[in-house]
Backbone as CSV, one residue per row, in Angstrom:
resi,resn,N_x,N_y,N_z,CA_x,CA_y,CA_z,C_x,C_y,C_z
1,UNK,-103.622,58.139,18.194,-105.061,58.151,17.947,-105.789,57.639,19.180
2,UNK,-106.933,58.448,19.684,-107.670,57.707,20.614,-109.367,58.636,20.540
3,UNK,-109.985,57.613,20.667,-111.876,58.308,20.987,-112.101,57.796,22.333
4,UNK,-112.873,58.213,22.549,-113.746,57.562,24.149,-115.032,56.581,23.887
5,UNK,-115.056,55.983,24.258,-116.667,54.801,25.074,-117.440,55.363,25.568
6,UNK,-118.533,55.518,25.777,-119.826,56.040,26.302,-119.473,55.684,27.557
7,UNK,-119.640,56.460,28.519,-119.486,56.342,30.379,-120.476,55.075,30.276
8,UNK,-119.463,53.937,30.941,-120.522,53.001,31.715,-120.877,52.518,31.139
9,UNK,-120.676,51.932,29.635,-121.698,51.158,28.532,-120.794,50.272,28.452
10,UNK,-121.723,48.723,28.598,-120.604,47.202,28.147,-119.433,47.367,27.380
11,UNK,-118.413,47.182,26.948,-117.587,46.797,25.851,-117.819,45.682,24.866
12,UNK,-118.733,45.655,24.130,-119.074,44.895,22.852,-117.676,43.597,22.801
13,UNK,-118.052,42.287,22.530,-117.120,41.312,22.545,-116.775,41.652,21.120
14,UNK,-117.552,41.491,19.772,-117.452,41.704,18.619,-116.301,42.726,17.888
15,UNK,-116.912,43.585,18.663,-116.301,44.859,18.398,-114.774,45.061,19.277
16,UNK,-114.891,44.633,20.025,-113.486,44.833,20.486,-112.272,43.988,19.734
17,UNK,-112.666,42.834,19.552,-112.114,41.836,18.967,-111.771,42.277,16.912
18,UNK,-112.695,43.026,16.748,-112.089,43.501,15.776,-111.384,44.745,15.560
19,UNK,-111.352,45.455,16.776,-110.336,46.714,17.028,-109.113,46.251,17.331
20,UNK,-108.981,45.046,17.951,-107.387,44.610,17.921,-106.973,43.867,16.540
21,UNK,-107.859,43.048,15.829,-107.457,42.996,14.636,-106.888,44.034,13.405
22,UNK,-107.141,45.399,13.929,-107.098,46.651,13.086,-106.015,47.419,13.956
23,UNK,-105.570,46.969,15.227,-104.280,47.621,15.748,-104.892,48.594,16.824
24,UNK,-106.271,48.554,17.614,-106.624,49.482,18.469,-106.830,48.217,19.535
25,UNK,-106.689,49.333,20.799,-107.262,48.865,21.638,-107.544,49.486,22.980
26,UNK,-108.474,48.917,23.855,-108.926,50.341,25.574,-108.335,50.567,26.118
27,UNK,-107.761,51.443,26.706,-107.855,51.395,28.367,-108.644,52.641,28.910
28,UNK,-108.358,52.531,30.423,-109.469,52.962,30.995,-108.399,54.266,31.898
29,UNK,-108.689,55.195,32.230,-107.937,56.579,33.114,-107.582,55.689,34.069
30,UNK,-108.432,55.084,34.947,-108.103,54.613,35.832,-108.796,53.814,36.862
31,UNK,-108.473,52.211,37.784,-109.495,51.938,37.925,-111.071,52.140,38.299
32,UNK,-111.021,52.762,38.894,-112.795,53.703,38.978,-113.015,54.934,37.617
33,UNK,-112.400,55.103,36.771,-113.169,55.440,36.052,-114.532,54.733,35.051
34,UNK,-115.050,55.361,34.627,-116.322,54.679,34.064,-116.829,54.810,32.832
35,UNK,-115.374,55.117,31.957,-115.455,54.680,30.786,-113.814,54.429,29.768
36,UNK,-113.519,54.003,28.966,-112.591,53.303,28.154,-112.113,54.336,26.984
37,UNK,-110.967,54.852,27.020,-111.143,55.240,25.612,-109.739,54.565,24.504
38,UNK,-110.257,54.709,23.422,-108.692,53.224,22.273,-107.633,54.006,21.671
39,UNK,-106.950,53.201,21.912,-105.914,53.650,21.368,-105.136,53.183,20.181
40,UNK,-104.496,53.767,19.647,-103.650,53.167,18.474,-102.327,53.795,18.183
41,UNK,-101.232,53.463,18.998,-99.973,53.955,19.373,-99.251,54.329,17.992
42,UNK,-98.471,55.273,17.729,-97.876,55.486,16.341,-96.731,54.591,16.172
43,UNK,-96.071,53.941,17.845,-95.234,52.798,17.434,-94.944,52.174,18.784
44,UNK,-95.325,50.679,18.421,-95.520,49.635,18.959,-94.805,48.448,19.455
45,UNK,-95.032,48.102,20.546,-93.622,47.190,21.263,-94.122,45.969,21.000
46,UNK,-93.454,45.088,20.192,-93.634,43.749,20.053,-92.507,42.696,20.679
47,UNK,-92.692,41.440,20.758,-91.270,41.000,21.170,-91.220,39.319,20.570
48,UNK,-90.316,39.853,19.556,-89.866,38.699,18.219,-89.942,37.125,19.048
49,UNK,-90.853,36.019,18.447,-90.696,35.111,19.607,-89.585,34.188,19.595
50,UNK,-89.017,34.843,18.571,-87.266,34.254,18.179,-86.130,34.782,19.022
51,UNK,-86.635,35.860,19.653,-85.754,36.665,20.084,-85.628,37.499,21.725
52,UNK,-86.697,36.277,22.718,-87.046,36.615,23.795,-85.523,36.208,24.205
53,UNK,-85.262,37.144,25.476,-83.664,36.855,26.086,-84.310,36.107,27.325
54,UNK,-83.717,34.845,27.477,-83.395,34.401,28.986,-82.282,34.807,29.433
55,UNK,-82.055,35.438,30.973,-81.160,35.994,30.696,-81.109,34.549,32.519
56,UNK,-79.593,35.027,33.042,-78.939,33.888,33.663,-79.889,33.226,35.123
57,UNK,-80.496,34.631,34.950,-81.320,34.587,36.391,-82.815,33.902,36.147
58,UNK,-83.213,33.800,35.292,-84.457,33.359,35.108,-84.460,32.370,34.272
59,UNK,-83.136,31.994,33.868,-82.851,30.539,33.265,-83.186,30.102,34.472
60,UNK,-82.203,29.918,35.806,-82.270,29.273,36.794,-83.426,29.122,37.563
61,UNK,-83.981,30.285,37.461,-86.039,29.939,37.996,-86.425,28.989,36.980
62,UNK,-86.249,29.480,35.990,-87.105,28.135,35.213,-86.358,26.477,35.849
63,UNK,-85.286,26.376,35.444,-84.343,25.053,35.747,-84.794,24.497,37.236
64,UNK,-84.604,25.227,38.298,-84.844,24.992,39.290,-86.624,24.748,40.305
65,UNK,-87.475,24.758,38.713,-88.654,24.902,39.202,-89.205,25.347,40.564
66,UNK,-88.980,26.645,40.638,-89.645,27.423,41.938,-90.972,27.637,41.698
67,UNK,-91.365,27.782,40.322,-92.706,28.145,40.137,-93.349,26.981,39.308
68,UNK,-94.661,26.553,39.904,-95.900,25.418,39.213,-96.470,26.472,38.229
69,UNK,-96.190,26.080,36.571,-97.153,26.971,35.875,-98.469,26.099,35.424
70,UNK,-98.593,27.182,35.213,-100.281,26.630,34.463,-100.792,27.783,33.255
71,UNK,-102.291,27.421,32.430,-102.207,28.323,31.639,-104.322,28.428,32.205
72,UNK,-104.833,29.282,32.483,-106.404,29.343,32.297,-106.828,28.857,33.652
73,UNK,-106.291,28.936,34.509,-106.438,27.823,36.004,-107.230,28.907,36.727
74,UNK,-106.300,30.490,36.187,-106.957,31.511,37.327,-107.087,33.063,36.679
75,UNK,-108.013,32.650,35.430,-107.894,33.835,34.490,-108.309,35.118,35.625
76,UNK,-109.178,35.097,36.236,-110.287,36.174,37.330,-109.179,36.639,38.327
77,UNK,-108.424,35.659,38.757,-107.285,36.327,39.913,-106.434,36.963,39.097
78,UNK,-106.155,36.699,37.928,-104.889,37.327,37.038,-105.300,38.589,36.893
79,UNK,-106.096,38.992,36.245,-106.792,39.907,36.116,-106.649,41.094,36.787
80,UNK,-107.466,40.513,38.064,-107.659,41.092,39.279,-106.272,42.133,40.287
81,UNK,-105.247,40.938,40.107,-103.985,40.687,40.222,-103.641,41.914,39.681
82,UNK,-103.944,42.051,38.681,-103.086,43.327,37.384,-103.665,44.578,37.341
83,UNK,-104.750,44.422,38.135,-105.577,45.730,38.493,-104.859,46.502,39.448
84,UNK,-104.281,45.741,40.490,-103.758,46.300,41.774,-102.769,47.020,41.930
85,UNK,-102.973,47.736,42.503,-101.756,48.953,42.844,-100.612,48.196,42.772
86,UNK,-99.219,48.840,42.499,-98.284,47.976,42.421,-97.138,49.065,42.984
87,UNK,-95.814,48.717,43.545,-94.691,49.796,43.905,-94.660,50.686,42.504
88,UNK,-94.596,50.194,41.575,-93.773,51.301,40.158,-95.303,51.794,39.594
89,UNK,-96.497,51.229,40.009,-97.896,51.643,39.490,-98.866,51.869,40.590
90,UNK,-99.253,53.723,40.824,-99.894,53.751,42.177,-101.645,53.281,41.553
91,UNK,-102.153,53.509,40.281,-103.326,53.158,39.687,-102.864,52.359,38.534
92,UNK,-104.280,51.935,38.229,-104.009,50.938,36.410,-105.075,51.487,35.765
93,UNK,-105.358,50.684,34.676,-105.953,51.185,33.432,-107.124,49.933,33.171
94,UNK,-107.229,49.107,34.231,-108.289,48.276,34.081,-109.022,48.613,35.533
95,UNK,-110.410,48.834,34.703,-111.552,49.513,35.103,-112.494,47.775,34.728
96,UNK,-113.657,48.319,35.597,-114.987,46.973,36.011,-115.009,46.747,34.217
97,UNK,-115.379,48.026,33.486,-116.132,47.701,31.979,-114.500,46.601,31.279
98,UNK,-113.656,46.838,31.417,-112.315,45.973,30.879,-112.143,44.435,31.531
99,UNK,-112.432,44.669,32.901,-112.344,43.152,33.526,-113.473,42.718,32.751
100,UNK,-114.968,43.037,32.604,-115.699,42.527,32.166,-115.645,42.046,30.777
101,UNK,-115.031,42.592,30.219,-114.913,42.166,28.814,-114.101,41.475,28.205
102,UNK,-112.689,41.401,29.051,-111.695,40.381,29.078,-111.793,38.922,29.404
103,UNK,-113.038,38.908,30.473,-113.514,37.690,31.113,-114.837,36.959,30.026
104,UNK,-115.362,37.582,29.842,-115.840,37.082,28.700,-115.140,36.696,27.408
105,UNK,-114.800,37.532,26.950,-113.084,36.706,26.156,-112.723,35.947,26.461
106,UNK,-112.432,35.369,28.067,-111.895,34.353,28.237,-112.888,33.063,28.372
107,UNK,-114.081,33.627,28.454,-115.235,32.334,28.172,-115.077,32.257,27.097
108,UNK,-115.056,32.681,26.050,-115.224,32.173,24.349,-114.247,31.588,24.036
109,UNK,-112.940,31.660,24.467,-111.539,31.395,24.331,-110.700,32.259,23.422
110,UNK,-110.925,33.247,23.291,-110.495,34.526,22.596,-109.520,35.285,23.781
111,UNK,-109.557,34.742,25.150,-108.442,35.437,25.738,-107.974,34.743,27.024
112,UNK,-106.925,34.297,27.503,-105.980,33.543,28.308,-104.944,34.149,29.409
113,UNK,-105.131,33.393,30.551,-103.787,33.487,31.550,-102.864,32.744,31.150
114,UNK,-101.784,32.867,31.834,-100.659,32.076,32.177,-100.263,32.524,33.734
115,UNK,-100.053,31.680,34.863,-100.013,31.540,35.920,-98.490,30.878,36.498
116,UNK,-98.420,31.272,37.466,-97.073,30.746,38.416,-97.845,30.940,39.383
117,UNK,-97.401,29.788,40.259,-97.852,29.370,41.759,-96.903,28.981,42.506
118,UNK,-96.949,29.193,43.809,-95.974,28.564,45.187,-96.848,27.732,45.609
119,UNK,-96.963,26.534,45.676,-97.677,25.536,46.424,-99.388,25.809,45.657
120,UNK,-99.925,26.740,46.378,-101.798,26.916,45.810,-101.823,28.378,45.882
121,UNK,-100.377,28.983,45.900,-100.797,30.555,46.148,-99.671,31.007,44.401
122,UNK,-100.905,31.797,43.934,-100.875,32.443,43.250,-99.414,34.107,43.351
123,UNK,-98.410,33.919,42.440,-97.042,34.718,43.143,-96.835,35.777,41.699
124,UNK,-98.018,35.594,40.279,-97.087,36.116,39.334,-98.289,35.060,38.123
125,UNK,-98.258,36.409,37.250,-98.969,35.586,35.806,-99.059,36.986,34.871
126,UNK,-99.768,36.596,34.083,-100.291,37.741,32.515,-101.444,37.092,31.871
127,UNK,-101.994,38.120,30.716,-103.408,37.788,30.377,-103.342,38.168,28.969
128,UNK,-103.809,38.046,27.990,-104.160,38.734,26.966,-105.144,38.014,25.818
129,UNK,-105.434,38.485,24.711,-106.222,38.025,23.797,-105.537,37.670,22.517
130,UNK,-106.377,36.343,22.053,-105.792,35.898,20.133,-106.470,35.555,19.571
131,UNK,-105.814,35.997,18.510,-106.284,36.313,17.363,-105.971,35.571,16.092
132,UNK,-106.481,34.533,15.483,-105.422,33.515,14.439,-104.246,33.175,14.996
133,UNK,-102.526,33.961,14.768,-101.674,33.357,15.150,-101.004,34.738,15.794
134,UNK,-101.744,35.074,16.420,-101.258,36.478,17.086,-101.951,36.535,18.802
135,UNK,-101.058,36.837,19.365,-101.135,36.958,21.166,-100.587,38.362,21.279
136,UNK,-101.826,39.175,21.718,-101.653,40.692,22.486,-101.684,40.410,23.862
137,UNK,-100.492,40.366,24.376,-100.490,40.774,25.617,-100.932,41.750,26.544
138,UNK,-101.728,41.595,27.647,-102.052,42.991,28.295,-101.827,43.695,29.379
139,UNK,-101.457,42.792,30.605,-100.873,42.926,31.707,-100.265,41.966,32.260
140,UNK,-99.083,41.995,33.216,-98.686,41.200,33.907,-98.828,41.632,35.224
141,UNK,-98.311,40.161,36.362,-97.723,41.092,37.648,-96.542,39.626,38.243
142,UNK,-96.081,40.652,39.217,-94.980,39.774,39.721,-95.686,39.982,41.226
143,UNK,-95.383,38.949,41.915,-95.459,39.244,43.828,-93.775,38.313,44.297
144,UNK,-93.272,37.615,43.428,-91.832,37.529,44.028,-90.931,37.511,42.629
145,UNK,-89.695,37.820,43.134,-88.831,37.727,42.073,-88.847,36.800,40.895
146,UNK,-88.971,37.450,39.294,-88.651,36.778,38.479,-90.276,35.930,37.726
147,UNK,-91.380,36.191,39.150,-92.329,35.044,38.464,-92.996,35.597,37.468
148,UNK,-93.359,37.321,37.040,-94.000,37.723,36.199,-93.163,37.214,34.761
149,UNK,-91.470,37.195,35.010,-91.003,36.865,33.764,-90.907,35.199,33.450
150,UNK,-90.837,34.590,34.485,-91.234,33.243,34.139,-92.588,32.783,33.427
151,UNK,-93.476,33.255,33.987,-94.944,33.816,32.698,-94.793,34.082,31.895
152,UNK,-93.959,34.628,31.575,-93.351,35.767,30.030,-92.605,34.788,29.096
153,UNK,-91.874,34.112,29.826,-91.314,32.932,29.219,-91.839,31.796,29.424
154,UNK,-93.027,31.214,29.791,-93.795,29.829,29.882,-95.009,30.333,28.133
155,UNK,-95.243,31.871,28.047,-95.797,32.304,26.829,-95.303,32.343,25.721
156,UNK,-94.022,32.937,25.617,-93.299,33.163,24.756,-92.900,31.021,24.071
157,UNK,-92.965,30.511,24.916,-92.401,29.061,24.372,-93.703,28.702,24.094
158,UNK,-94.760,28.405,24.302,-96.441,27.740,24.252,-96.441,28.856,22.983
159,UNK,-96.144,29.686,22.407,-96.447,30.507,20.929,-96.060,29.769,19.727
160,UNK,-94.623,29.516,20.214,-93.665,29.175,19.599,-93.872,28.205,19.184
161,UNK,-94.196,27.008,19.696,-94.626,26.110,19.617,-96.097,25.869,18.766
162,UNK,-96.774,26.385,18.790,-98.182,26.483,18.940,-98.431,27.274,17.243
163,UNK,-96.961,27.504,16.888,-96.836,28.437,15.400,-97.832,29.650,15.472
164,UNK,-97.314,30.655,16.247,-97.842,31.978,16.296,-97.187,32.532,15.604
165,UNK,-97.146,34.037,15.532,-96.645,34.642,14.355,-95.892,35.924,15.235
166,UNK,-97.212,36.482,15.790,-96.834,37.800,16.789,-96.739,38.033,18.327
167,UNK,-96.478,38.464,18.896,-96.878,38.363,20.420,-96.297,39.980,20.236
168,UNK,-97.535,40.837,20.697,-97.760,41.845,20.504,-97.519,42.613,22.089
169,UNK,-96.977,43.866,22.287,-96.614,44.361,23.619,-97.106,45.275,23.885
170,UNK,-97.752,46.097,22.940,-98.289,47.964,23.142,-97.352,48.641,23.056
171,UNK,-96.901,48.875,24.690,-96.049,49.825,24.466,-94.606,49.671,25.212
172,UNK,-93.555,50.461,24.766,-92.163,49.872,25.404,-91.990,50.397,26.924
173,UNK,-91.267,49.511,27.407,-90.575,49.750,28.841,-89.315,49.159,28.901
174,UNK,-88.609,49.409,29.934,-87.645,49.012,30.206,-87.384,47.777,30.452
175,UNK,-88.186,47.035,31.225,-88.643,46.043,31.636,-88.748,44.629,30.095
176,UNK,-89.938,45.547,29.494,-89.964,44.500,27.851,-88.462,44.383,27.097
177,UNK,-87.846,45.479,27.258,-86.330,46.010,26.412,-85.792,44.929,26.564
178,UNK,-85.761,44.307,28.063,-84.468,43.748,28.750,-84.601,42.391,28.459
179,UNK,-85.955,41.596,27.936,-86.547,40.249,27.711,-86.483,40.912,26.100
180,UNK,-85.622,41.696,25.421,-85.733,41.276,23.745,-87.029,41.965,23.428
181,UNK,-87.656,42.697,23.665,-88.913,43.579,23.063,-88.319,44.577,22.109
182,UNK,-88.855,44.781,20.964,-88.575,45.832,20.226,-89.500,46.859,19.655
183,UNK,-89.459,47.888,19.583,-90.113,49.039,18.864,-90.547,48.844,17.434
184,UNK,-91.370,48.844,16.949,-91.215,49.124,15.266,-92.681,50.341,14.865
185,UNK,-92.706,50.977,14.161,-93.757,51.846,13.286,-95.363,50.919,12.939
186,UNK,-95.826,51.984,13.078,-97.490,51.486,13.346,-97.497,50.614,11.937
187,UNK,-97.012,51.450,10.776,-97.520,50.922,9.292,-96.982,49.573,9.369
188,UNK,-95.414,49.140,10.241,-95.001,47.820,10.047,-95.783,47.070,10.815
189,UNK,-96.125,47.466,11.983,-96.645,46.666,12.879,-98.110,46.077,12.488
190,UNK,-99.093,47.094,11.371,-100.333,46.466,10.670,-99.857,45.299,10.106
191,UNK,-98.493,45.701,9.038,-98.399,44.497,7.856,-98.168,43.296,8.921
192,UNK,-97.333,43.185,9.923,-97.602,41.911,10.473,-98.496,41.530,11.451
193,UNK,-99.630,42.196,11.678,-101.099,42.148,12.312,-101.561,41.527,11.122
194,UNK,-101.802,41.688,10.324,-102.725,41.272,9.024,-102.302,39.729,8.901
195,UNK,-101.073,39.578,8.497,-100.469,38.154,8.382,-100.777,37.510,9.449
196,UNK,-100.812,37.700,10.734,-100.658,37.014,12.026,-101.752,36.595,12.623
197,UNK,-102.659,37.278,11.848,-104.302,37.228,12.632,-104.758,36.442,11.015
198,UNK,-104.533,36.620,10.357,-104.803,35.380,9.335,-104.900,33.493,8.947
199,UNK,-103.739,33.341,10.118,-102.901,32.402,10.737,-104.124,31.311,11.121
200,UNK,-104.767,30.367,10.226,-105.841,29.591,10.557,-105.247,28.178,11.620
201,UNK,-104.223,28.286,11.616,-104.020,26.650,12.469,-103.110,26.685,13.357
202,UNK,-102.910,28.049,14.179,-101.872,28.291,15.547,-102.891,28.125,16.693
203,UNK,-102.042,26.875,17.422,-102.713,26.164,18.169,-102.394,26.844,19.462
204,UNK,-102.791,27.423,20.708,-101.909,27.633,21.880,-102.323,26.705,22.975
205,UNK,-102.798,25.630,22.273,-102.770,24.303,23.186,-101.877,23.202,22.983
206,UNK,-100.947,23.468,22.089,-99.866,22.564,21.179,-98.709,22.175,22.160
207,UNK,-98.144,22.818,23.139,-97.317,22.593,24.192,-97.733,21.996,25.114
208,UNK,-98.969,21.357,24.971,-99.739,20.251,26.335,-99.822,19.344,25.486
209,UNK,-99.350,19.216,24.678,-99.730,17.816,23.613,-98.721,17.267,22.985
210,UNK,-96.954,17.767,23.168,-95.874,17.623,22.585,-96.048,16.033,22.248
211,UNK,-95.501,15.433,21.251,-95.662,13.771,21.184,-94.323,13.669,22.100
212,UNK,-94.406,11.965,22.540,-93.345,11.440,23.152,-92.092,11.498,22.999
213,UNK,-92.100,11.160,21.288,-90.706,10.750,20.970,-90.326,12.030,20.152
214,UNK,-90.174,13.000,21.511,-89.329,14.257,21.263,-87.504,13.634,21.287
215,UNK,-86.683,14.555,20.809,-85.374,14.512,21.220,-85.234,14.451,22.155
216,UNK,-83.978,13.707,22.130,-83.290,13.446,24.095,-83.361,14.351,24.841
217,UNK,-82.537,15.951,23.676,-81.972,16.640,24.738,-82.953,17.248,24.831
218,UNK,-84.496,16.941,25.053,-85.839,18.089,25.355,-86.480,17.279,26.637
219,UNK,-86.836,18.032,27.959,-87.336,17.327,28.757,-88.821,16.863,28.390
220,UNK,-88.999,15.907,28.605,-90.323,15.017,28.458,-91.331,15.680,30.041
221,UNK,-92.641,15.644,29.230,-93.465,15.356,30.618,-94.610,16.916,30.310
222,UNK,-95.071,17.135,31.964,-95.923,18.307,31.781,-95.361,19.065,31.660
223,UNK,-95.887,20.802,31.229,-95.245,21.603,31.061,-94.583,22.215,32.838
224,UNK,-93.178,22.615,32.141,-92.334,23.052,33.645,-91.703,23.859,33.422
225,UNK,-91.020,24.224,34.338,-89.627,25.126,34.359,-88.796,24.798,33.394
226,UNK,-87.998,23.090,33.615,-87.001,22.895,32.603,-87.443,22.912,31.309
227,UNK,-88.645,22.383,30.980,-89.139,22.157,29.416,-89.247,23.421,29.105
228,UNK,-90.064,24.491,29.638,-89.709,25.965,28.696,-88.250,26.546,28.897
229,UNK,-87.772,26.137,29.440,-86.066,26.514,29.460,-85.234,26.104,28.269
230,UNK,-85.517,24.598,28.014,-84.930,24.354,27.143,-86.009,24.377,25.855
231,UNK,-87.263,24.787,25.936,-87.369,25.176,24.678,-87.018,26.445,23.750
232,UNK,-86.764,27.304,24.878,-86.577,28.976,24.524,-85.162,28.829,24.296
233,UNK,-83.993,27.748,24.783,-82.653,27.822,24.719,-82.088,26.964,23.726
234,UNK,-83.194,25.910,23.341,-82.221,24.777,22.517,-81.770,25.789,21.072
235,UNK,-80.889,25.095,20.094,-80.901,25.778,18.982,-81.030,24.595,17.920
236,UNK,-81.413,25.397,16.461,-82.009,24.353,15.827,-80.986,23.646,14.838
C-alpha cells in the first residue's frame, strides 16, 4: 500500500505520528525529491529484543570500548549522516520535508538518536520514533567498522531495559538477518503494534538511571561498551 503527499507540503507532526501507530509510514524517491509518499509493507522486519545476536566481533567492540555512546547528543548530524550517499546506497529516501519532521519529533521527544563517537568525531549512530513501548527504527550509518551495529546494540539494551515491547525494522536485509531480525505478516505485525504502542510506562531513559546495587556480575557506572555487552549477554 502506498499514496503520495502533496509536492512540498510540511509533514503534519500529528498525523504522522498516528500513521506509525496504524503501521504506515514516508519515504521520499529520493533526496531532492519534493514530496513523500507511505507506505505499509505486506510484511515487516522486526527484531525480537530477546533475540538480537551479538555476534564475536561486536561483542569485542562493545568490551573493548572503541566507541563513546551517547543517546540525543547529535540527533541533526544523525540524520544528516543517514541522508548521505553511502558505498551499498548511491541515494536515500530522506528528503528536506522528512528531516524536517523527524527533527521536530525529536523536539517533542517522540523521536531519538543513538550515537558512537571517536574522541568528538561522530563514526556511526541511528534514529527513529516511539510510541508507548514501541521504537521504529529508521536509519542507520556506519563510517568505521561495527559502529552502526554497536548503535544497534547500545538500542536494543536501553529498550530492554526501559520495558519496550517492539523495536520495529520496516523492511528486511541482510544486514538486520544477521543481528536476529525477523520477517512476520502485516496482520501479525498490527496485533503487536496495538499492544506495544499501548505500553503507558516504557521508559527509554531507564538505562541512565540503573540503581546501584545492581548484581556483581553487571558493570556499574555510565552507559558503555561493557554494560550493554553484558546486558544483551547476561542470562536470567
Amino acid at each position: 500500500m502506498s499514496s503520495r503527499q502533496t509536492r512540498g507540503t510540511a509533514l503534519d507532526p500529528e498525523l504522522l505520528l498516528r500513521a506509525y501507530s496504524i503501521g504506515i509510514f514516508p519515504m521520499a524517491e529520493s533526496r531532492d525529491a519534493e514530496d513523500v509518499f507511505w507506505v505499509e509493507p505486506r510484511e515487516r522486519a522486526i527484531l525480537p529484543l530477546d533475540g538480537f545476536h551479538v555476534s564475536r566481533s561486536l561483542a569485542k567492540t562493545l568490551r573493548q570500548e572503541r566507541f563513546t555512546h551517547s543517546v540525543d547528543r547529535a540527533f541533526d548530524a544523525v540524520i544528516d549522516a543517514c541522508a548521505e550517499p553511502a558505498p551499498d546506497r548511491a541515494d536515500t529516501w530522506i528528503n528536506q520535508q522528512i528531516r524536517d519532521a523527524y527533527t521536530f519529533l525529536h523536539r517533542i521527544g517522540h523521536a531519538h538518536s543513538v550515537e558512537c563517537w571517536e574522541g568528538e568525531t561522530l563514526v556511526g549512530g541511528l534514529y527513529g520514533v516511539r510510541i508507548g513501548g514501541a521504537f521504529f527504527g529508521e536509519s542507520m550509518f556506519s563510517r568505521r567498522t561495527n559502529a552502526s551495529k554497536a548503535a544497534l546494540a547500545h538500542l536494543v539494551a536501553r529498550l530492554r531495559v526501559g520495558g519496550f515491547r517492539l523495536l520495529d525494522c520496516q523492511f528486511m536485509t541482510g544486514h538486520l538477518a544477521s543481528l536476529g531480525a525477523v520477517e512476520i505478516k502485516r496482520e501479525t505485525y498490527l496485533q503487536l503494534l496495538g499492544g506495544a504502542t499501548g505500553v503507558s510506562d516504557a521508559d527509554f531513559g531507564a538505562l541512565d538511571a540503573l540503581p546501584d546495587d545492581l548484581p556483581t556480575t553487571m558493570v556499574r557506572g555510565p552507559v558503555s561498551g561493557k554494560r550493554i555487552a553484558q546486558l544483551l549477554t547476561q542470562t536470567s
